[in-house]
PyMOL Python script that loads the backbone (N, CA, C, O; Angstrom):
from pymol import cmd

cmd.read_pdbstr("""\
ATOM      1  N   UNK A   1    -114.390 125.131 136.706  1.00  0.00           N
ATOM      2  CA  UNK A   1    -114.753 126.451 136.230  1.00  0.00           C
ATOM      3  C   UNK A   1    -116.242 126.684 136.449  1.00  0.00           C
ATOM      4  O   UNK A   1    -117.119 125.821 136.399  1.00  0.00           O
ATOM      5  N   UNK A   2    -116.400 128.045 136.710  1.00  0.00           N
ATOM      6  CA  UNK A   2    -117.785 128.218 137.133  1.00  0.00           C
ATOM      7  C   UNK A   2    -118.736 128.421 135.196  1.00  0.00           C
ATOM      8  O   UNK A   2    -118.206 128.548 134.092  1.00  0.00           O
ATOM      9  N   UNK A   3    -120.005 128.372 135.529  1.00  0.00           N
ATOM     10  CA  UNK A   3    -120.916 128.513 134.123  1.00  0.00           C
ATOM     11  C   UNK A   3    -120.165 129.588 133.565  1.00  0.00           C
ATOM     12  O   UNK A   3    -119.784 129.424 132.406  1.00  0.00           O
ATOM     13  N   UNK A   4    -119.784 130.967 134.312  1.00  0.00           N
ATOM     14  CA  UNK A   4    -119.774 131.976 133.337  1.00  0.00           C
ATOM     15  C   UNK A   4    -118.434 132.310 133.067  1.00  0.00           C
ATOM     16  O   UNK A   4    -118.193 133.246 132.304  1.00  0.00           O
ATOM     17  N   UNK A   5    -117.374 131.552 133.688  1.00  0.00           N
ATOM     18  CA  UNK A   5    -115.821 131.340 133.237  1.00  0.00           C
ATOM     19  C   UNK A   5    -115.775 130.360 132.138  1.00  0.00           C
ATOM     20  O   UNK A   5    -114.670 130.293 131.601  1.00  0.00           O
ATOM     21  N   UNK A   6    -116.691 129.578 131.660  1.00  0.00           N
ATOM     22  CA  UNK A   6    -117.121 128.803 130.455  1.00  0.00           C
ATOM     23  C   UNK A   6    -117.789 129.570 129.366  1.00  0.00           C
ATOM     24  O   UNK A   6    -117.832 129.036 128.257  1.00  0.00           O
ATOM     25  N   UNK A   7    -118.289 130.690 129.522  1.00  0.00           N
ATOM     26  CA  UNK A   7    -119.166 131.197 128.487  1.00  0.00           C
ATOM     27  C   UNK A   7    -118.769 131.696 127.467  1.00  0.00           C
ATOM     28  O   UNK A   7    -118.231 132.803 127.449  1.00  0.00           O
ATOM     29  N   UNK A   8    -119.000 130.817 126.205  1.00  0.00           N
ATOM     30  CA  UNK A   8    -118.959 131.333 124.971  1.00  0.00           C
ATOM     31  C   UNK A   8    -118.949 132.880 124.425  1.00  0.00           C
ATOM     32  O   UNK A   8    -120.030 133.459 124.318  1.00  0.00           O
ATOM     33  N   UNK A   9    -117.742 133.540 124.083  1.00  0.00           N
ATOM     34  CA  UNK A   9    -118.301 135.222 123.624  1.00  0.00           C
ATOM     35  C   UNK A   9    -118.734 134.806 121.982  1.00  0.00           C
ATOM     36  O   UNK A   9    -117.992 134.490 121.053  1.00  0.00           O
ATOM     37  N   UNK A  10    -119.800 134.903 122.013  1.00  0.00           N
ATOM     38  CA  UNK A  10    -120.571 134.976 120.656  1.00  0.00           C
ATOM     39  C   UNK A  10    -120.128 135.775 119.213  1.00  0.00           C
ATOM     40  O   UNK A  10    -119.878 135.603 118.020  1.00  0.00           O
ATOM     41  N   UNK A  11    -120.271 137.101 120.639  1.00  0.00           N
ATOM     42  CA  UNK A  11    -120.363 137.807 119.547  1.00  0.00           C
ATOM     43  C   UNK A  11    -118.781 137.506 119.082  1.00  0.00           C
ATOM     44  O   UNK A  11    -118.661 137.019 117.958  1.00  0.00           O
ATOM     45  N   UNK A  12    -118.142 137.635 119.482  1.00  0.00           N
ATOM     46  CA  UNK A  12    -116.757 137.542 118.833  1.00  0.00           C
ATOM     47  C   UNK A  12    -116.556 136.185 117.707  1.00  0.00           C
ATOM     48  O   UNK A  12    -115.839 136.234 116.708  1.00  0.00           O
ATOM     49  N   UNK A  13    -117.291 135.111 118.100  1.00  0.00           N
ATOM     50  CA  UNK A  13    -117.295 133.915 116.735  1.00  0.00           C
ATOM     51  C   UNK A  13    -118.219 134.978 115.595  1.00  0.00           C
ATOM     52  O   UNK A  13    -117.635 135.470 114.630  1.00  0.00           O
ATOM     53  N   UNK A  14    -119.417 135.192 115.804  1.00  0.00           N
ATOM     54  CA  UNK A  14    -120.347 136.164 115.019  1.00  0.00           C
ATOM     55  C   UNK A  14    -119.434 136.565 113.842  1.00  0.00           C
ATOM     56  O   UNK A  14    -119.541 136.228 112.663  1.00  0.00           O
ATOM     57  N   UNK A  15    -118.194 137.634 114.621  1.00  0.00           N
ATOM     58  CA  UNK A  15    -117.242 138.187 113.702  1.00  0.00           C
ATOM     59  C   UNK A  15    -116.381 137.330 112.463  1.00  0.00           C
ATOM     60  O   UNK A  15    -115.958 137.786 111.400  1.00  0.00           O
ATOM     61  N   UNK A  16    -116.293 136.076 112.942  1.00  0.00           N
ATOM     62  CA  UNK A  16    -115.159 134.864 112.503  1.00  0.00           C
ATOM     63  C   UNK A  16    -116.349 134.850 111.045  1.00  0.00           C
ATOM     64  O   UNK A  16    -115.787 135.087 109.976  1.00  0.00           O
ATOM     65  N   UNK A  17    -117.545 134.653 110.980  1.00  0.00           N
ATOM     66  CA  UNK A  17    -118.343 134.155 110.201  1.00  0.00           C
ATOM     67  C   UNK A  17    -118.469 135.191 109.161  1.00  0.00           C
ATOM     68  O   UNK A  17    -118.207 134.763 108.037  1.00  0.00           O
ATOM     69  N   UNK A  18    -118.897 136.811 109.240  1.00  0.00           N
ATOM     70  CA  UNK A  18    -118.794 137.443 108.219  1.00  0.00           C
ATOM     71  C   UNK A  18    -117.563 137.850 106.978  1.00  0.00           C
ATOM     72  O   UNK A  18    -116.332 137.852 106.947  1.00  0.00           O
ATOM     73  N   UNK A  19    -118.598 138.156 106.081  1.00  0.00           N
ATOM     74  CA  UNK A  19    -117.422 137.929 104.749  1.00  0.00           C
ATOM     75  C   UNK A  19    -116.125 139.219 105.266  1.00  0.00           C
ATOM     76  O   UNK A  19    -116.440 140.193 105.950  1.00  0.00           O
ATOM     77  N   UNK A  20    -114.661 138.957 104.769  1.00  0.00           N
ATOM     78  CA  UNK A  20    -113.768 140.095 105.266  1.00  0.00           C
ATOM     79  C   UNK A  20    -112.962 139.587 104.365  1.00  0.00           C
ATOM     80  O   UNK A  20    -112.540 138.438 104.239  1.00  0.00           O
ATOM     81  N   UNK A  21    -112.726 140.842 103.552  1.00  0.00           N
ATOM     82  CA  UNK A  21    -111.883 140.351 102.452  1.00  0.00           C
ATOM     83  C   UNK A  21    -109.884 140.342 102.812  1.00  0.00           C
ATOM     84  O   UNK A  21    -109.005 139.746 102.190  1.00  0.00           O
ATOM     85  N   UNK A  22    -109.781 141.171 103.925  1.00  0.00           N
ATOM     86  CA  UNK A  22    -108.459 141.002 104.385  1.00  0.00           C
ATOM     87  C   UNK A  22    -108.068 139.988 105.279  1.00  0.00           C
ATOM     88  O   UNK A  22    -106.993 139.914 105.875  1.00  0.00           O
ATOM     89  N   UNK A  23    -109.287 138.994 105.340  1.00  0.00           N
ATOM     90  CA  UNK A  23    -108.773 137.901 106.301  1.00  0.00           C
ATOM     91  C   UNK A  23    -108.854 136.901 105.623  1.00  0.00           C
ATOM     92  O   UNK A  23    -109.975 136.455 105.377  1.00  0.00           O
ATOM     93  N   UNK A  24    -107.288 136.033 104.951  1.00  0.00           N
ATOM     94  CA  UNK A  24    -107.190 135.340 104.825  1.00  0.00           C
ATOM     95  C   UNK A  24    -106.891 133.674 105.241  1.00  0.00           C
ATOM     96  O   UNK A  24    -106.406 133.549 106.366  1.00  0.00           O
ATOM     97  N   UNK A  25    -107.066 132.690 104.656  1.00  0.00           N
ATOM     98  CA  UNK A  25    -107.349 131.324 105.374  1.00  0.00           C
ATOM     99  C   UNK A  25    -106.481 131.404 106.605  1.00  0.00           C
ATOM    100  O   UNK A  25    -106.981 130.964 107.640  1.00  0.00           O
ATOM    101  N   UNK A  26    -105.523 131.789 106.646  1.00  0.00           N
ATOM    102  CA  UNK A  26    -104.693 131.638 107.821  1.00  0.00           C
ATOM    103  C   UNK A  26    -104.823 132.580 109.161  1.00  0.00           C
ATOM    104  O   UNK A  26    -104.396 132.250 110.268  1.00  0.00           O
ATOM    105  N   UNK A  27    -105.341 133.538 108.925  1.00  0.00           N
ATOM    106  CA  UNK A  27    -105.816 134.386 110.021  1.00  0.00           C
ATOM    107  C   UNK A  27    -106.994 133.689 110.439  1.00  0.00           C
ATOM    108  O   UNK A  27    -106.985 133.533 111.660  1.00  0.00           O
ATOM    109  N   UNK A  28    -107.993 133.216 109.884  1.00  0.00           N
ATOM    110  CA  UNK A  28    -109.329 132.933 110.265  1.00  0.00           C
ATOM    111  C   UNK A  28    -109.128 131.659 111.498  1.00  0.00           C
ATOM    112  O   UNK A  28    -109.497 131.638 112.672  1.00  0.00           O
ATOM    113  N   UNK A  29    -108.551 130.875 110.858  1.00  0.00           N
ATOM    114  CA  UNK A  29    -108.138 129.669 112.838  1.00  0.00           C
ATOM    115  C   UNK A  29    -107.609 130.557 113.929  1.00  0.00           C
ATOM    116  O   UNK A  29    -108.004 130.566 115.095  1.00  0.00           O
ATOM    117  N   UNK A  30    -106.626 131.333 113.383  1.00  0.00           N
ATOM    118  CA  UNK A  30    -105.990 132.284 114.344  1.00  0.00           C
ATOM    119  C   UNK A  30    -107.208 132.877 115.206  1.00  0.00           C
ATOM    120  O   UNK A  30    -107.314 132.815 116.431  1.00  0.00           O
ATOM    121  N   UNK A  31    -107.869 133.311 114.538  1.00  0.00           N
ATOM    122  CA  UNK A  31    -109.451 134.181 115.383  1.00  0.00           C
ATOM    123  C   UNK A  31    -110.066 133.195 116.130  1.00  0.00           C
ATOM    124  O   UNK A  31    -110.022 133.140 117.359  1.00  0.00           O
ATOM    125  N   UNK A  32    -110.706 132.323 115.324  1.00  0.00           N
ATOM    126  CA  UNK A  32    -111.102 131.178 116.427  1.00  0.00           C
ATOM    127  C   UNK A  32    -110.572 130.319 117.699  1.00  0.00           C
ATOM    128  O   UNK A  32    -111.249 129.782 118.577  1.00  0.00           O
ATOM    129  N   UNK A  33    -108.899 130.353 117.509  1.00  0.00           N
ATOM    130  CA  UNK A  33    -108.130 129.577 118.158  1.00  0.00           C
ATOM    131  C   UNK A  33    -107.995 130.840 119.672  1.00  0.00           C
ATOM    132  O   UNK A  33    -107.913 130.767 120.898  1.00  0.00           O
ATOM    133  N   UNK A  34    -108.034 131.765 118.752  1.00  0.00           N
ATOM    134  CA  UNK A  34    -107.746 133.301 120.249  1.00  0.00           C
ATOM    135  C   UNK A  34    -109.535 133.200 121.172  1.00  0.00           C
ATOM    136  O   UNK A  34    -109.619 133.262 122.399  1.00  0.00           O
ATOM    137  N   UNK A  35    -110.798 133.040 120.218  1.00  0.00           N
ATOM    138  CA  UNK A  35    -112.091 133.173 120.587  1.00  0.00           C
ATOM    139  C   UNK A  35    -111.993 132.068 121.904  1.00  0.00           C
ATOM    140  O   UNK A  35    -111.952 132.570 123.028  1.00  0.00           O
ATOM    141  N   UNK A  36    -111.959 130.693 121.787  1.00  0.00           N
ATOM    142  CA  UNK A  36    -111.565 129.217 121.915  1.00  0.00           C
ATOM    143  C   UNK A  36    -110.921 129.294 123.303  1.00  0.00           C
ATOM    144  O   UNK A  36    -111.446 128.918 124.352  1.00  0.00           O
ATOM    145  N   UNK A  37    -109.321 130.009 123.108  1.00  0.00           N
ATOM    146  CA  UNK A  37    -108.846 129.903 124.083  1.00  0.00           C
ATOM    147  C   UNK A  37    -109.271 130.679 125.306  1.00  0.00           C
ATOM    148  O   UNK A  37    -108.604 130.622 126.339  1.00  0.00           O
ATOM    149  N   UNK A  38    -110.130 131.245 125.228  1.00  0.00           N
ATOM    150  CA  UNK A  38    -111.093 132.320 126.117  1.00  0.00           C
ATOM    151  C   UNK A  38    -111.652 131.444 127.033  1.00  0.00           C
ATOM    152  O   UNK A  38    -111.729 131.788 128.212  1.00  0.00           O
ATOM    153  N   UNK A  39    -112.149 130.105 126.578  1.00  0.00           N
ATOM    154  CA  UNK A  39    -112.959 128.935 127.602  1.00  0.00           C
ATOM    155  C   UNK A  39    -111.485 127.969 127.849  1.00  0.00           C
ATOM    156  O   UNK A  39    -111.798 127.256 128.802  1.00  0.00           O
ATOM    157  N   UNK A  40    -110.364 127.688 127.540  1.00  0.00           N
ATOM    158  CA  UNK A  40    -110.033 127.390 128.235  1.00  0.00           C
ATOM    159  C   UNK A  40    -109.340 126.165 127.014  1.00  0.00           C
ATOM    160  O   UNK A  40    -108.949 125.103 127.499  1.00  0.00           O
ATOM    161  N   UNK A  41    -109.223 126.343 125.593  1.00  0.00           N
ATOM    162  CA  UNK A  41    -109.037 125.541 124.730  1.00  0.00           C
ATOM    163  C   UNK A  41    -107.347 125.776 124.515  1.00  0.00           C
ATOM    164  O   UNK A  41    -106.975 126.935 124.329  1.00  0.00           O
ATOM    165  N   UNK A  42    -106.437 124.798 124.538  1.00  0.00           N
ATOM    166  CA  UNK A  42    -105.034 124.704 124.064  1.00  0.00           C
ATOM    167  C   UNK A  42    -104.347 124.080 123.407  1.00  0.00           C
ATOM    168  O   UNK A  42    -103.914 123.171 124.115  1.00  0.00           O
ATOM    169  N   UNK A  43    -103.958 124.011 122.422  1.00  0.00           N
ATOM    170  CA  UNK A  43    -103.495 123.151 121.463  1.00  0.00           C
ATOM    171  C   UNK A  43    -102.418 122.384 121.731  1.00  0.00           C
ATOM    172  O   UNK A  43    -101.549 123.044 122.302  1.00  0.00           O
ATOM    173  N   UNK A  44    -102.077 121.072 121.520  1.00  0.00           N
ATOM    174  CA  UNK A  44    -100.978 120.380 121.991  1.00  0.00           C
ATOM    175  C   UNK A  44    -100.026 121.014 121.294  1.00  0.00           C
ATOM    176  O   UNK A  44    -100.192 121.732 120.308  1.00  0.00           O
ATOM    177  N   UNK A  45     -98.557 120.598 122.080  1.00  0.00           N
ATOM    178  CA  UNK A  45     -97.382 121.061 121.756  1.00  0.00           C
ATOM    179  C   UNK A  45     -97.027 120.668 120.126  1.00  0.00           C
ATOM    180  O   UNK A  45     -96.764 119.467 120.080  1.00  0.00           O
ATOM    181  N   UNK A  46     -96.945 121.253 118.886  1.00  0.00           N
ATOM    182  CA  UNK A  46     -96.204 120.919 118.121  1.00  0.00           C
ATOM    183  C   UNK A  46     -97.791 121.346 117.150  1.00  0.00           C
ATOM    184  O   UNK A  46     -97.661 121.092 115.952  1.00  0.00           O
ATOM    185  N   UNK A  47     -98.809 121.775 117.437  1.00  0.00           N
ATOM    186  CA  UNK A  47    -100.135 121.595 116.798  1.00  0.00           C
ATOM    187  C   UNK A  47    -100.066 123.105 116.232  1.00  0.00           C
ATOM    188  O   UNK A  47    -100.952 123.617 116.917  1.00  0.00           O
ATOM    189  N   UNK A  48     -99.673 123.919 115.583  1.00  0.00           N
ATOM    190  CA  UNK A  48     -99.758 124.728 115.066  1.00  0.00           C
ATOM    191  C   UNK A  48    -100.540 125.463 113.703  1.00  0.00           C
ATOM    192  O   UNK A  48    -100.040 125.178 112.615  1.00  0.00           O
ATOM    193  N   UNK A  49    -101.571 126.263 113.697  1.00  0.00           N
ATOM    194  CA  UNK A  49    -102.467 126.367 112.313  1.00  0.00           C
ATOM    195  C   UNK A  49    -101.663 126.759 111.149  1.00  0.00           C
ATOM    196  O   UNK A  49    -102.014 126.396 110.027  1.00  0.00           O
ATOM    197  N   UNK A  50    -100.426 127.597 111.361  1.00  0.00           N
ATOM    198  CA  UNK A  50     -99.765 127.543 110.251  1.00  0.00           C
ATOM    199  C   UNK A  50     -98.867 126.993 109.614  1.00  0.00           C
ATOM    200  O   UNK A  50     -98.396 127.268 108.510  1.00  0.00           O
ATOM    201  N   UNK A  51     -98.572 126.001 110.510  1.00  0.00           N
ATOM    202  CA  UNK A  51     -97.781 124.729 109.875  1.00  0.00           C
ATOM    203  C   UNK A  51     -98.214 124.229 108.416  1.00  0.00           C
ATOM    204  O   UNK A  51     -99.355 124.548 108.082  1.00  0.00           O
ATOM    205  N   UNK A  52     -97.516 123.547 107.577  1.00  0.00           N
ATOM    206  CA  UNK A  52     -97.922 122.700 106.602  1.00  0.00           C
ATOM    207  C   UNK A  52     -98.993 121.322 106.851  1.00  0.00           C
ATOM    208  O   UNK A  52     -98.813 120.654 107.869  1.00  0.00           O
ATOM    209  N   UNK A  53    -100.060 120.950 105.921  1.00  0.00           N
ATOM    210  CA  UNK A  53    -100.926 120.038 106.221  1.00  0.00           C
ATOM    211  C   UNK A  53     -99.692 118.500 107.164  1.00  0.00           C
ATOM    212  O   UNK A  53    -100.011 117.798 108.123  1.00  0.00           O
ATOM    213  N   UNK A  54     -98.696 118.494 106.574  1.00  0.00           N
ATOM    214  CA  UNK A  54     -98.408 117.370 106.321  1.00  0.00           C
ATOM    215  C   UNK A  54     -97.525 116.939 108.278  1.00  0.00           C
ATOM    216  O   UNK A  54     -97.524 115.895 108.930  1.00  0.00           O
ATOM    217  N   UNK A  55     -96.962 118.234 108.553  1.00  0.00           N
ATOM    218  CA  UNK A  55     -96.748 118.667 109.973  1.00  0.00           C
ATOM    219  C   UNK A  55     -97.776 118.528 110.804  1.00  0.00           C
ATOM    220  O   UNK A  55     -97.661 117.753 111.753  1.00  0.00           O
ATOM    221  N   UNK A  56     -98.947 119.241 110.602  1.00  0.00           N
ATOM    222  CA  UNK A  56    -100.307 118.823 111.247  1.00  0.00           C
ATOM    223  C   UNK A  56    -100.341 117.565 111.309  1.00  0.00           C
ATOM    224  O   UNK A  56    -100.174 117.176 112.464  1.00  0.00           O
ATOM    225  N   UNK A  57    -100.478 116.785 110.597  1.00  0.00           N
ATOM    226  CA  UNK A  57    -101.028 115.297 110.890  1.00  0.00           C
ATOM    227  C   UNK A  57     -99.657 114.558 111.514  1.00  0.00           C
ATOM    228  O   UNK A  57     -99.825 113.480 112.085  1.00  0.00           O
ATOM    229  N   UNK A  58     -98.471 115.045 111.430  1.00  0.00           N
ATOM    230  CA  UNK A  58     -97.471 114.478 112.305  1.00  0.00           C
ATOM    231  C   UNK A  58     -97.393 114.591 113.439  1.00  0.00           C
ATOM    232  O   UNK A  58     -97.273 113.712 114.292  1.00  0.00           O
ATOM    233  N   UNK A  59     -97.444 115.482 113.524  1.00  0.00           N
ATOM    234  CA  UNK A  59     -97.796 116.673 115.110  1.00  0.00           C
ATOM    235  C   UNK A  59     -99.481 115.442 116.166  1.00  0.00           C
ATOM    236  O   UNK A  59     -99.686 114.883 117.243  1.00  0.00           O
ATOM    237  N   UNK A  60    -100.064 115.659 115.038  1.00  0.00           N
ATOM    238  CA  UNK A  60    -101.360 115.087 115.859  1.00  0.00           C
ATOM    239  C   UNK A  60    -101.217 113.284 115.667  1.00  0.00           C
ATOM    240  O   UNK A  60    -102.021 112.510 116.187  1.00  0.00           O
ATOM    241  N   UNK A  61    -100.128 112.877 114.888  1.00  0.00           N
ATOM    242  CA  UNK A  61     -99.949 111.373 115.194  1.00  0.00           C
ATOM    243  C   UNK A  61     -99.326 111.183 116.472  1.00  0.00           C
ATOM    244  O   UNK A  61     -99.659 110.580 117.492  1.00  0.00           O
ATOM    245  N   UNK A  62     -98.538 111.720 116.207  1.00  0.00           N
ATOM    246  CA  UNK A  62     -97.412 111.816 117.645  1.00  0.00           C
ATOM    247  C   UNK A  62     -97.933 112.115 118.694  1.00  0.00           C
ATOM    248  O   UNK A  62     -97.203 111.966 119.674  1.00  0.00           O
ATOM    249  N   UNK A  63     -99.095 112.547 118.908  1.00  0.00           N
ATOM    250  CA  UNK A  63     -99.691 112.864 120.472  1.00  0.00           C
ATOM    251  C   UNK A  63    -100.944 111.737 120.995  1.00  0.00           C
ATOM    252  O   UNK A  63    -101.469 111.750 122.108  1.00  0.00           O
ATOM    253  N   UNK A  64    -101.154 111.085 120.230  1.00  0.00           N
ATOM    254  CA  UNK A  64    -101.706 109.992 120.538  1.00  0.00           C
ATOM    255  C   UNK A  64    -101.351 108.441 121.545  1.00  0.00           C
ATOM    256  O   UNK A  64    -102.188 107.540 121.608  1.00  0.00           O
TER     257      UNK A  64
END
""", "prot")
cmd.dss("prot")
cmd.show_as("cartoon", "prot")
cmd.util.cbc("prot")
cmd.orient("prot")
């Protein structure tokens, strides 16, 4: 990938950081995970933010 197919949109994390009272815990990875996937970020199969904690850490044992 070239420098600017890598480049961070700022301003769009910027947004992730201010207070918003309709965005709750579960939307907020969602924003970052959409910001993220912009450079090129993908979550392994089974890695989901709204899963239960306990799925998460199964999910991420299992891919090891």
């Amino acid at each position: 990938m070239t420098g600017t197919a890598m480049r961070l949109d700022v301003r769009a994390l910027e947004g992730l950081t201010r207070p918003d009272p309709d965005a709750d815990a579960r939307i907020r990875p969602r924003g970052l995970l959409a910001v993220l996937s912009r450079i090129g970020l993908a979550l392994p199969s089974g890695l989901d933010p709204d899963a239960p904690g306990d799925r998460l850490y199964a999910a991420a044992d299992g891919r090891s």
